[in-house]
C-alpha positions as CSV (number, residue, x, y, z in Angstrom):
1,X,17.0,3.7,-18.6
2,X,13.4,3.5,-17.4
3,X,13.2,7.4,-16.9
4,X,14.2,8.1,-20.5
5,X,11.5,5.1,-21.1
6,X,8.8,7.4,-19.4
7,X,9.8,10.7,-20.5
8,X,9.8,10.0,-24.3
9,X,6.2,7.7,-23.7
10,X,4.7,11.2,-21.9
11,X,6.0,13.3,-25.1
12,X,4.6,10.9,-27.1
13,X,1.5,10.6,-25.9
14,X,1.1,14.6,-24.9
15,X,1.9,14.6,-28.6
16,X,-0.8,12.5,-29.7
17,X,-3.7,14.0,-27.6
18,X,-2.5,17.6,-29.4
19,X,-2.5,16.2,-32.6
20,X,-5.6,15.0,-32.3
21,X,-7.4,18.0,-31.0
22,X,-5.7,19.7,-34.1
23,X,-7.1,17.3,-36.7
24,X,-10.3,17.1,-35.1
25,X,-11.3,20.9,-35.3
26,X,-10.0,20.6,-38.7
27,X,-12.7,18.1,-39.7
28,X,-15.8,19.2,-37.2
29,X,-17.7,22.9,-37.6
30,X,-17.3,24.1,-33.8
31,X,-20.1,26.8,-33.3
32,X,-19.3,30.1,-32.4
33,X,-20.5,29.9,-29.1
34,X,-18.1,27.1,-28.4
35,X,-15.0,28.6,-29.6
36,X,-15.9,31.8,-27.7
37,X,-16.5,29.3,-24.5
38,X,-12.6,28.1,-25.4
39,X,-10.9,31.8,-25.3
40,X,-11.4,31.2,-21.9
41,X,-9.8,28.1,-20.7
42,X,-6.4,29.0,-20.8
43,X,-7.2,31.9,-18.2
44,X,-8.8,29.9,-16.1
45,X,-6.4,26.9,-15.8
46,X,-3.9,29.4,-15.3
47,X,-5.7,30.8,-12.7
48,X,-6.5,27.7,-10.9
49,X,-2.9,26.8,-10.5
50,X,-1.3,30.2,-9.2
51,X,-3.9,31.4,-6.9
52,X,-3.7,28.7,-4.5
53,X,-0.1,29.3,-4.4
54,X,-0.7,33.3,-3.9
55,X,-3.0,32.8,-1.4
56,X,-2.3,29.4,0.6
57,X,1.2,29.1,0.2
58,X,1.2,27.2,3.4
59,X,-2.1,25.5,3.5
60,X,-4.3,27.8,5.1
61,X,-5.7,31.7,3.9
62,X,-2.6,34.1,4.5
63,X,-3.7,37.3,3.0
64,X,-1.3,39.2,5.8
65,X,1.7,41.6,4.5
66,X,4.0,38.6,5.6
67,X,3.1,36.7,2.9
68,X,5.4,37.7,-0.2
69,X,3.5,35.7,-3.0
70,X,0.4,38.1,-2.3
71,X,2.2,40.9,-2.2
72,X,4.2,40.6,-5.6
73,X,0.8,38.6,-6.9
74,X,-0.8,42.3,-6.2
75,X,2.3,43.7,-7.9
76,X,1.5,41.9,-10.5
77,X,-1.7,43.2,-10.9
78,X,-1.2,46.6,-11.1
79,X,1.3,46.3,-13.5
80,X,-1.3,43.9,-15.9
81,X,-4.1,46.7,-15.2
82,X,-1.5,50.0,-16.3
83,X,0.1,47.7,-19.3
84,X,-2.0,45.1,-20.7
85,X,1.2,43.3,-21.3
86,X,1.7,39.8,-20.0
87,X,5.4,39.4,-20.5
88,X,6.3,43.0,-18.3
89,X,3.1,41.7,-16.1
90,X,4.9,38.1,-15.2
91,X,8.6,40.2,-15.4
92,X,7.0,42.4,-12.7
93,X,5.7,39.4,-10.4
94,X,8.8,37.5,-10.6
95,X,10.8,41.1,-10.1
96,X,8.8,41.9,-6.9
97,X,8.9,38.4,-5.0
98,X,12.6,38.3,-5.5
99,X,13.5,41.2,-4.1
100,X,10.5,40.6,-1.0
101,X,12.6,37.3,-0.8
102,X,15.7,39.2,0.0
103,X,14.5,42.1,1.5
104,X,12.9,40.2,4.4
């Protein structure tokens, strides 16, 4: 019972901090320069939790051709540099490290 206690007081309160983000821009000018500053935080959050895990996957700098995150993180890439398109880009990643996970 305590789990489904904690799991609906998280949504709630995730909930909350989003509404209140919403209703605040509502109410506040936010100058330009600001909302251009906030195109950028979703790349770099996103950012900040994968390349750790493409790069340190067990604690220390592993940029050899054993580790399998780097190389379908550098699949990855090229396929976001040829397409543009993030859903064929993260298709791609997940594609490549599957079939490095089984090939080797």
């Amino acid at each position: 019972m305590n789990i489904w206690v904690v799991m609906l007081a998280a949504g709630l309160l995730t909930y909350g901090m989003r509404l209140s983000f919403i209703y605040m821009f509502g109410r506040f000018e936010i100058s330009e320069t600001i909302r251009r500053a906030l195109r950028f935080v979703p790349p770099a959050v996103l950012s900040a939790i994968i390349l750790p895990q493409l790069f340190m996957p067990s604690g220390y700098l592993d940029l050899s051709l054993s580790n399998r995150r780097w190389l379908a993180g550098c699949v990855a890439v090229i396929v976001a540099w040829r397409t543009k398109n993030t859903l064929l880009t993260i298709l791609a990643g997940m594609a490549a490290l599957l079939i490095l996970q089984l090939a080797f």
